[in-house]
C-alpha positions as CSV (number, residue, x, y, z in Angstrom):
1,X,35.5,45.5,56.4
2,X,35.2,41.9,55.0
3,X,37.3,39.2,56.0
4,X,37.3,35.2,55.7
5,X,37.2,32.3,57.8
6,X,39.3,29.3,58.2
7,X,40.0,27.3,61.9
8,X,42.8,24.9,62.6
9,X,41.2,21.9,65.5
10,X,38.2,22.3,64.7
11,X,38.6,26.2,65.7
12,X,34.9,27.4,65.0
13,X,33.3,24.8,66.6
14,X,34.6,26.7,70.4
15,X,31.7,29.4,69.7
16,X,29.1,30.4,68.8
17,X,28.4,33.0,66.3
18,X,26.4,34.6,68.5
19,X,28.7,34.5,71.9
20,X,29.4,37.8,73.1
21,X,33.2,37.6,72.2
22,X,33.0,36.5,68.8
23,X,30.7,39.1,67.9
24,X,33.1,42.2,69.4
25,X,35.9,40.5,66.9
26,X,33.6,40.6,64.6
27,X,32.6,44.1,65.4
28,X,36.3,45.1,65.4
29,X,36.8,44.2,62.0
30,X,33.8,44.7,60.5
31,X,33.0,48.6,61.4
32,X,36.4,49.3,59.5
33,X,35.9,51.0,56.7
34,X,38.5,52.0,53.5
35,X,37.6,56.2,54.6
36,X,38.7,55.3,58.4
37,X,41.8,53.6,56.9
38,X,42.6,56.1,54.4
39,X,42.0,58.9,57.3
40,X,44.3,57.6,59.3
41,X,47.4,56.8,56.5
42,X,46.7,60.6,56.0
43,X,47.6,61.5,59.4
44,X,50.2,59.7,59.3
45,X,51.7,61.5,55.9
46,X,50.8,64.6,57.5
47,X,52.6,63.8,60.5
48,X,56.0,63.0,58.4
49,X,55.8,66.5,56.2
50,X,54.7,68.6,59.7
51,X,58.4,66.7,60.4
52,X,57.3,64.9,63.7
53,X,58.4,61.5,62.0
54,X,61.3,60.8,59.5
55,X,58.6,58.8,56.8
56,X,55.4,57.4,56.4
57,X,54.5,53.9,57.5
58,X,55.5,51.6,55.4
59,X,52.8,49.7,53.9
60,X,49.3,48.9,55.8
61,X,50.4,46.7,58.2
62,X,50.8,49.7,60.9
63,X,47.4,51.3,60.0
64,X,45.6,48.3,60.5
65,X,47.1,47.1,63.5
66,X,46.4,50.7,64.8
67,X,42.7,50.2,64.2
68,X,42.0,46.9,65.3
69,X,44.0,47.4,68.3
70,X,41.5,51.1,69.2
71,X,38.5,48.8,68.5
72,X,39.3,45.8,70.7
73,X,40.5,48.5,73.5
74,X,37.8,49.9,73.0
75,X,35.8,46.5,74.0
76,X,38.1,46.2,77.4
77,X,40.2,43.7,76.0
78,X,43.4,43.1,77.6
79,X,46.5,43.8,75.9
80,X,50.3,42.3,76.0
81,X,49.4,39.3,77.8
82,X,52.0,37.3,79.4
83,X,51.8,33.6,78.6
84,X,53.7,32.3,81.5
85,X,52.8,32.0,85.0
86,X,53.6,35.2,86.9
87,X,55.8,33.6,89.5
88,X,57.8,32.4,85.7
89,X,57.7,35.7,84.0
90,X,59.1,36.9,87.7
91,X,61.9,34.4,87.4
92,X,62.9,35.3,83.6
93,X,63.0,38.7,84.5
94,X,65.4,38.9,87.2
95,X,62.7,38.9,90.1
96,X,61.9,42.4,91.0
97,X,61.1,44.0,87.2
98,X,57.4,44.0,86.1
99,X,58.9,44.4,82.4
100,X,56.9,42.0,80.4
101,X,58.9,39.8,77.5
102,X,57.2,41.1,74.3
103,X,57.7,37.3,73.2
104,X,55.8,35.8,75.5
105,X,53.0,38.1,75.4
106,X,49.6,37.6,73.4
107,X,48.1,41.1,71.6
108,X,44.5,40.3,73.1
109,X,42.6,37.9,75.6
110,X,39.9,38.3,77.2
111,X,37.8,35.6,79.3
112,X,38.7,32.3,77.3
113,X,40.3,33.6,74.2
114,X,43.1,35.0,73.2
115,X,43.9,37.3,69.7
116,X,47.0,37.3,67.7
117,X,47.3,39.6,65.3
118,X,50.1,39.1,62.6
119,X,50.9,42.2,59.8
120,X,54.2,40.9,60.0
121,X,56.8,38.9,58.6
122,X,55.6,34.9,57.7
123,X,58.1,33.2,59.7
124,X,56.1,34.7,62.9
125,X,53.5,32.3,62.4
126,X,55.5,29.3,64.6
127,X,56.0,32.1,67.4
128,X,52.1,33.0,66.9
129,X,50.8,29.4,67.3
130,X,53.7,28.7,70.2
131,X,52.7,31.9,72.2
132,X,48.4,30.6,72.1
133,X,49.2,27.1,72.7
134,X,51.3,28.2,75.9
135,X,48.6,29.7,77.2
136,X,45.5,27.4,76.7
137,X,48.1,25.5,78.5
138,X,48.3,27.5,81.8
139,X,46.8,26.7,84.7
140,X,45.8,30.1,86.0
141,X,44.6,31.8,82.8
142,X,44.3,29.4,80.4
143,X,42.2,30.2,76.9
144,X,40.0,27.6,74.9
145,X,40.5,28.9,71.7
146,X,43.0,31.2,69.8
147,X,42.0,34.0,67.1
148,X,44.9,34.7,64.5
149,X,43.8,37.9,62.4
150,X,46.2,38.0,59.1
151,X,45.8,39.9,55.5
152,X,44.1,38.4,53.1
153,X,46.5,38.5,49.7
154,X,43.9,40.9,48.3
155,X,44.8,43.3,51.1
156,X,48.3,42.5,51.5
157,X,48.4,44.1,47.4
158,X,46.4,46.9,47.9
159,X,48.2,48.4,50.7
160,X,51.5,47.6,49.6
161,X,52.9,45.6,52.8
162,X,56.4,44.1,52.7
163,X,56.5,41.1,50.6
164,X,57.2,39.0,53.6
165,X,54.1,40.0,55.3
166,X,52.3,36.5,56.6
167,X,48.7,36.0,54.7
168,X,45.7,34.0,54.8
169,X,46.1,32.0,52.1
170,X,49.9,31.0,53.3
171,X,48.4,30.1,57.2
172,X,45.8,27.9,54.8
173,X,48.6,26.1,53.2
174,X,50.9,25.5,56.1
175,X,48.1,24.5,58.5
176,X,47.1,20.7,56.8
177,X,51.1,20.2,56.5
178,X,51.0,20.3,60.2
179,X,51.1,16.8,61.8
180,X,52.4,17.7,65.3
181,X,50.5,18.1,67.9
182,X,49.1,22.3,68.8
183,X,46.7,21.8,71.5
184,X,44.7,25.1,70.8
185,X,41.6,25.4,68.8
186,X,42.7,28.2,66.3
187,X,40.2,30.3,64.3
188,X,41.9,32.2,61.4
189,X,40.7,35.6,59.6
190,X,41.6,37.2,56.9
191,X,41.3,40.6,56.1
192,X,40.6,42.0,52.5
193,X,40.3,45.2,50.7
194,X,36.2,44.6,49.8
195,X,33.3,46.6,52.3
196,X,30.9,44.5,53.8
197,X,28.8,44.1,50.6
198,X,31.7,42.6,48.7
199,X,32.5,45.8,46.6
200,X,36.6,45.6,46.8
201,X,37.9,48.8,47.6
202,X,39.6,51.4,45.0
203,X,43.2,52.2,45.1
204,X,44.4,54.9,46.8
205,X,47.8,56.9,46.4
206,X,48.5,57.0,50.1
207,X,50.1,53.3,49.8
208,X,52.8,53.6,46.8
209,X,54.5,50.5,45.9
210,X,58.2,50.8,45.7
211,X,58.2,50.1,41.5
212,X,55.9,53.4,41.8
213,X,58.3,55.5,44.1
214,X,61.4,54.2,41.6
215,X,59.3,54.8,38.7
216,X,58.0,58.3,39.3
217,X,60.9,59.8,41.7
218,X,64.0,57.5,41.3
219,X,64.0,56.2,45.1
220,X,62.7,53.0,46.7
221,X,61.2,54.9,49.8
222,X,60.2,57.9,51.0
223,X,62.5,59.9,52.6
224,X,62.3,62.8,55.3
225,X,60.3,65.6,53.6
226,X,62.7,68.3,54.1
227,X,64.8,66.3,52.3
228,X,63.2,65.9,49.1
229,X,62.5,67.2,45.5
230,X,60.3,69.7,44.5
231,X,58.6,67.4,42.5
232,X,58.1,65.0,45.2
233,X,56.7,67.9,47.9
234,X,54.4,68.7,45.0
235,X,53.1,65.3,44.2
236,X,52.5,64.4,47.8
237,X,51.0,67.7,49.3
238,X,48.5,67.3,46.3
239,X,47.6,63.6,47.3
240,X,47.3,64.6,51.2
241,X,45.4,67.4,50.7
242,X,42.9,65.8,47.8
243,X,39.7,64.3,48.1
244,X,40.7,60.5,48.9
245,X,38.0,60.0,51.2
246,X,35.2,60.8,49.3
């Protein structure tokens, strides 16, 4: 999977292209390809008709978080980080529970860098750059830089996430606007539909925009499959069971 690159204080300076932690980042994104994505929005349909969920995800932004998250696992990365001092987070949380506030947690570190990774909605962007500056900032497990992975607009389109999903191209425009001080080196990538050659990826049924749905079936999103139309069963047991992946 192809993305781009953009840093924020002098971000991409931090490292090397050939340190060891760039490169599983790198890796992470890069071995994605459009048949593993459209593989996994299938299980997911075929999860909601087999009636284990009530509808598909909406949009990309699950799928992807899904892989990215496998692939950085996968790596040994830690997950759901806690941004405050232990002997804080023990004091936030009453003493005694080891519940962690989702808030003040990062989605990745490991060593010196921590990973946001935002599919969702624009405004989370201040709570993104709030949660890596806290913890370049701490004294016990601080991190010299800070990765945000968005959606490129190209992506953001082709897999139909919500039209509030934060982009790429929005961090871009915000980040010069910013004249206050973040103390964290920030590399930025964005995601897009195109394979590592470039070649942008075809369409796939799996994602339906809403004006589709309304268009074709007269709703605005899928609903439980026991619940709907014949025509509807029809259409999507004949794009789940078709040759997408080819």
């Amino acid at each position: 999977m192809w993305y781009e690159v953009d840093s924020f204080r002098w971000g991409r300076e931090h490292f090397s292209e050939s340190d060891p932690l760039w490169l599983e980042i790198h890796d992470s994104i890069n071995s994605i390809s459009r048949a593993e994505v459209i593989a996994e929005k299938r299980r997911n349909f075929q999860e909601w008709r087999d009636g284990f969920i009530k509808a598909p995800a909406v949009g990309g932004q699950k799928i992807f978080n899904q892989l990215i998250d496998r692939n950085l696992k996968s790596k040994n990365w830690e997950t759901q980080v806690s941004v405050f001092e232990s002997q804080l987070m023990e004091s936030l949380e009453g003493g005694a529970s080891t519940r962690k506030e989702a808030y003040w947690s990062i989605d990745f570190k490991k060593e010196l860098i921590g990973v946001e990774v935002s599919f969702n909605n624009a405004g989370a962007l201040s709570q993104n750059l709030l949660r890596l500056s806290v913890l370049s900032e701490s004294s016990s497990k601080a991190i010299r830089l800070g990765v945000l992975i968005t959606s490129c607009d190209s992506l953001k389109k082709w897999s139909c996430m919500d039209g509030t999903v934060l982009t790429f191209e929005s961090v871009k425009r915000v980040f010069p606007l910013m004249n206050f001080n973040i103390p964290t080196p920030i590399v930025v990538l964005g995601i897009a539909n195109q394979d590592n050659s470039g070649v942008t990826w075809d369409e796939s049924p799996l994602f339906p925009s809403k004006d589709f749905l309304k268009s074709n079936f007269g709703v605005e999103k899928i609903h439980p499959y026991s619940k709907i139309s014949v025509a509807e069963k029809n259409y999507w047991d004949e794009v789940i069971e078709s040759s997408d992946l080819d």
